[in-house]
C-alpha positions in Angstrom: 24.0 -0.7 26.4 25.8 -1.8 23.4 23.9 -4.1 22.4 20.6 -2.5 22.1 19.0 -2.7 18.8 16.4 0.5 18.1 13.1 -1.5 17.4 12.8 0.7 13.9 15.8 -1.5 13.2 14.6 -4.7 14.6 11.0 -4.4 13.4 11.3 -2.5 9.7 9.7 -5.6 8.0 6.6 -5.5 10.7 6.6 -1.7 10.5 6.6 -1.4 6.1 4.0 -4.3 6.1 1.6 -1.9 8.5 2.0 0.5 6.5 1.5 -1.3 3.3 -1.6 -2.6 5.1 -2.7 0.9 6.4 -2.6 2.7 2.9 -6.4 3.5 1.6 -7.5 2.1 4.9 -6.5 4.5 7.6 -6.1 8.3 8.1 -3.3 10.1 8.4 -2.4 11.8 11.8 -3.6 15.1 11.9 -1.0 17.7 11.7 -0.8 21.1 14.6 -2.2 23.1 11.7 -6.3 23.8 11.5 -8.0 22.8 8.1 -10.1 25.4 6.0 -12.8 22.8 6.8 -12.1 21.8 10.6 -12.5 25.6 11.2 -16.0 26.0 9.4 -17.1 23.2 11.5 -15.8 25.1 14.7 -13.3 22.1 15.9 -10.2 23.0 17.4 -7.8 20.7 17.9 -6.6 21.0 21.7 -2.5 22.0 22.5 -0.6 19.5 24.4 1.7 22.3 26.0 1.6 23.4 28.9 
């Protein structure tokens, strides 16, 4: 077990160019908290606990 590398370490140049790629083209993951807007249209978003 020594030996492992975390793949945030191994893959950090893959990982910033995704990101660089992603920015203006993707959404962000929606947070736990409701938006003013997301409540006006009646969408919940569903709780993973159990």
């Amino acid at each position: 077990m020594t030996r492992c590398v975390l793949l945030a370490q191994l893959m950090d140049g893959e990982i910033a160019a995704l990101r660089h790629w992603a920015k203006g083209r993707a959404r962000e993951a929606a947070s736990h908290a409701v938006s003013a807007s997301a409540a006006r249209n009646g969408r919940r978003i569903a709780s993973m606990a159990n």
